[in-house]
C-alpha positions as CSV (number, residue, x, y, z in Angstrom):
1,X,117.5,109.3,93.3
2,X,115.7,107.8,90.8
3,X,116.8,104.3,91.9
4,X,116.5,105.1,96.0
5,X,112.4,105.7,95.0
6,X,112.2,102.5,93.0
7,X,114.0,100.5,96.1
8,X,111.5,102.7,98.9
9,X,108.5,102.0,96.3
10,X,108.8,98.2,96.1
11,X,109.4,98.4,99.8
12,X,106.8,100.0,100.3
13,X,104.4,97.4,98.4
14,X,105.6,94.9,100.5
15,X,104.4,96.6,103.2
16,X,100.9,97.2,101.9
17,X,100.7,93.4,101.3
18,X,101.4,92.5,104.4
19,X,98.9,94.8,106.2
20,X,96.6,93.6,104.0
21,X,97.1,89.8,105.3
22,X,95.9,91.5,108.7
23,X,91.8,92.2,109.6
24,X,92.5,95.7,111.7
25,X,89.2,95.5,112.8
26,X,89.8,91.8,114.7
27,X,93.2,92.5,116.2
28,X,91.8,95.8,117.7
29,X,88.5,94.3,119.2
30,X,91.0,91.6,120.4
31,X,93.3,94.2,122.0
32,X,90.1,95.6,123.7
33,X,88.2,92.8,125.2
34,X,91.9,92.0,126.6
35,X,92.8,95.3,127.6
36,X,89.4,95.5,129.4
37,X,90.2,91.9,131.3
38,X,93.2,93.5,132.5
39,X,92.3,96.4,134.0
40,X,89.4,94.5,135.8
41,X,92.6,92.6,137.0
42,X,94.5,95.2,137.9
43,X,93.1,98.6,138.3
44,X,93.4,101.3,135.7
45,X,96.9,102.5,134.5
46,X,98.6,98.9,135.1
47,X,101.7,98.0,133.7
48,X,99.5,95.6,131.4
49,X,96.8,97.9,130.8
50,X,99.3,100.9,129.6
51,X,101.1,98.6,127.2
52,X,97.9,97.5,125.2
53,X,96.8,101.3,124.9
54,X,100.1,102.1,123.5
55,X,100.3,99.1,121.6
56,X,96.8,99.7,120.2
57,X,97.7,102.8,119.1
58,X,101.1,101.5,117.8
59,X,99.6,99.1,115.4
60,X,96.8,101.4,114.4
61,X,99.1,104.4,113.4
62,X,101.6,102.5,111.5
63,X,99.1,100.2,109.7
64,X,97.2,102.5,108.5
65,X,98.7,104.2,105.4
66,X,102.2,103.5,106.1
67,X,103.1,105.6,103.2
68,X,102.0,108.4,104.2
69,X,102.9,112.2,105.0
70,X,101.6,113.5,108.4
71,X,101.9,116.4,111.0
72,X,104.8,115.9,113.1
73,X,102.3,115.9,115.8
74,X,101.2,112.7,115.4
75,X,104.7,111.2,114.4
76,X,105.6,112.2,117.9
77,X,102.1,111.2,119.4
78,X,103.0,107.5,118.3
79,X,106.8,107.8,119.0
80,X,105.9,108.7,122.8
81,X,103.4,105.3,122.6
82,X,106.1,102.9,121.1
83,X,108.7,104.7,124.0
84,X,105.6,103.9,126.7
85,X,105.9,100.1,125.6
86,X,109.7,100.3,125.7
87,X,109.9,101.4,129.0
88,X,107.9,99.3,130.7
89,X,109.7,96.4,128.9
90,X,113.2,97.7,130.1
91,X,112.0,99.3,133.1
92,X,114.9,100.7,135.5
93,X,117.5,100.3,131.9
94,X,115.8,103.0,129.9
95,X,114.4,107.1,131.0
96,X,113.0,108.6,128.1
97,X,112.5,113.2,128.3
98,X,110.7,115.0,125.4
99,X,111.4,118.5,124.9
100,X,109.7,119.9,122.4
101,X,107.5,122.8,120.9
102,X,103.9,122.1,120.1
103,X,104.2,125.1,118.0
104,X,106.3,123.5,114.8
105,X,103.7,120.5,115.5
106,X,102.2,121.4,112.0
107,X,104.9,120.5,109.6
108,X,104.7,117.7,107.4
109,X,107.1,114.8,107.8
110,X,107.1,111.5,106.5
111,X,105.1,109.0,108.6
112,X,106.8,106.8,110.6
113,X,110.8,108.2,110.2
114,X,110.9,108.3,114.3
115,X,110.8,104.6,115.2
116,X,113.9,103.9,113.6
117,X,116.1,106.7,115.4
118,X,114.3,105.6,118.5
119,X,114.9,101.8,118.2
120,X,119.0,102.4,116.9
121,X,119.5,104.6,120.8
122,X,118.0,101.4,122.1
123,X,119.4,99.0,120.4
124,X,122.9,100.4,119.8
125,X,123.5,102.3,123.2
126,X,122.3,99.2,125.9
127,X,125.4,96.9,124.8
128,X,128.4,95.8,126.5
129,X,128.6,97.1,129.8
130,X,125.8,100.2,129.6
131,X,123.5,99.0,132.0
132,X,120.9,102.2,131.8
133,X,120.3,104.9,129.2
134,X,118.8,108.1,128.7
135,X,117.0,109.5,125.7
136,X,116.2,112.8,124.7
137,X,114.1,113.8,122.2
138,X,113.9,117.5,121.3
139,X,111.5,119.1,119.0
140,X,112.3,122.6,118.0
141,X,112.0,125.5,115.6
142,X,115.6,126.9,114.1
143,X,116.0,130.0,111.7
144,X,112.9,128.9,110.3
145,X,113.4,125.4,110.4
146,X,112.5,122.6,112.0
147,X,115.2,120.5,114.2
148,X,114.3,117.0,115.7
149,X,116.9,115.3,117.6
150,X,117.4,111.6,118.9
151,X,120.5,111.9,122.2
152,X,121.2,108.9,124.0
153,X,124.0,108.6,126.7
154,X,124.7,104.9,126.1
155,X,127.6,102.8,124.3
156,X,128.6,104.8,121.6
157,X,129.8,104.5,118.0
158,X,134.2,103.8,117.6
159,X,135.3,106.0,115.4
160,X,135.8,103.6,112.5
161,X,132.2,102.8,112.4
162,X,131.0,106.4,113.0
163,X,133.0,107.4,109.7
164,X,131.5,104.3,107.8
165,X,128.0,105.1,108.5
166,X,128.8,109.0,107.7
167,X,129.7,108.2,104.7
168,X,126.7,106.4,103.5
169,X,124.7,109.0,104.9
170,X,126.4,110.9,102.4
171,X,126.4,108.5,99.6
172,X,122.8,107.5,100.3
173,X,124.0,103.9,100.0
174,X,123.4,101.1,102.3
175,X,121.5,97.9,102.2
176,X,117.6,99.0,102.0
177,X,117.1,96.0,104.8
178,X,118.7,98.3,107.3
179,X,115.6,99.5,108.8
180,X,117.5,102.5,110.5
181,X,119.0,105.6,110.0
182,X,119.8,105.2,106.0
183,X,116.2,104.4,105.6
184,X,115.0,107.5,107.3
185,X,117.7,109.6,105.7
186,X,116.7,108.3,102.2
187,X,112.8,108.6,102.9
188,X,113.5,112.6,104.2
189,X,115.3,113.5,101.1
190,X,112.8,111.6,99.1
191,X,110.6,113.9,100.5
192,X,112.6,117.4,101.1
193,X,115.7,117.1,98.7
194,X,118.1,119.2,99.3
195,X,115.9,121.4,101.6
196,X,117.1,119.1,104.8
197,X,120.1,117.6,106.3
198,X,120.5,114.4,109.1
199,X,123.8,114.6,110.9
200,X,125.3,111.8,113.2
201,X,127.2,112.6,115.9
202,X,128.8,109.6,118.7
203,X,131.8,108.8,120.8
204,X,132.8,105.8,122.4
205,X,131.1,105.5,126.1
206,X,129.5,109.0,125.2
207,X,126.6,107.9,123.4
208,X,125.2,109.4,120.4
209,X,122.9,112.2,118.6
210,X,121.1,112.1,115.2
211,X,119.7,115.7,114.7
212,X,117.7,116.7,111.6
213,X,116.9,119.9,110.0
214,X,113.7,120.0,107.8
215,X,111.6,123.1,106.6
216,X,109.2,124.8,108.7
């Protein structure tokens, strides 16, 4: 444990210097004044208009204390803004539903742990011959829990792979590169211990399903 928070620490600093190679203020303006050309181009709610307000809000939510703890509310606020951008980028190959309960939108969660589950459904479920996928994302309360869940209907996991990665889920082992699902599982039991759990689920053409259980 001791080492995983060492490893997520100097991650983390890395991070922090390269935000601070960036002026927020100038690449905001910037993403106004072009924002406003387009939709004097276009109308409102163009395709090019839609991305910039979700990408402004992409880069301002995860630039600012990346670090941080926040109310799931927001971590969902920005997940459904990096999703807008994705599907207009992939169009008629990705749907995207939310479910979820506004209610449970109060507990604490470490910032930014959505992205990653979001861009693995992408990333691993359009390959080979999946030519459109679906993502759910489902925000409940459970017996006085929490449960967030990533579902995609695309490619898959084999079998072999889907006990590999199980079992570094377990270990809490992995590269600390992998900016995926052993980063988010070591940043949530950074931050809950034992008081959560992340389980992987995935079959071969079937898609797959990360579902986590935090505390209310």
């Amino acid at each position: 444990m001791q080492l995983s928070e060492k490893l997520y620490r100097e991650r983390l600093d890395e991070l922090l210097a390269l935000q601070a190679q960036i002026n927020p203020h100038f690449l905001f303006n910037t993403l106004q004044t072009v924002n406003m050309r387009a939709i004097r181009m276009g109308g409102l709610d163009n395709e090019v208009s839609v991305m910039i307000e979700n990408l402004s809000h992409v880069l301002r939510y995860s630039m600012e204390n990346p670090g941080a703890k926040v109310a799931l509310g927001e971590e969902v606020a920005y997940a459904k803004s990096y999703l807008g951008i994705q599907e207009i980028r992939y169009k008629e190959k990705l749907e995207v539903s939310w479910d979820c309960d506004s209610k449970v939108f109060d507990a604490t969660v470490p910032k930014l742990f959505l992205q990653p589950l979001l861009e693995n459904a992408i990333h691993h479920g359009l390959v080979g011959t999946v030519a459109r996928i679906r993502i759910l994302v489902r925000v409940k309360r459970l017996q006085g829990q929490v449960r967030i869940s990533v579902q995609d209907d695309g490619a898959g996991m084999e079998g072999g792979r889907l006990e590999e990665m199980l079992e570094k889920l377990a270990a809490s082992e992995g590269s600390f590169e992998h900016i995926g699902l052993l980063n988010t599982n070591r940043r949530l039991r950074l931050m809950f211990g034992d008081a959560y759990s992340l389980a992987l689920s995935s079959a071969p053409g079937e898609g797959a399903t990360v579902e986590i259980l935090i505390p209310a």
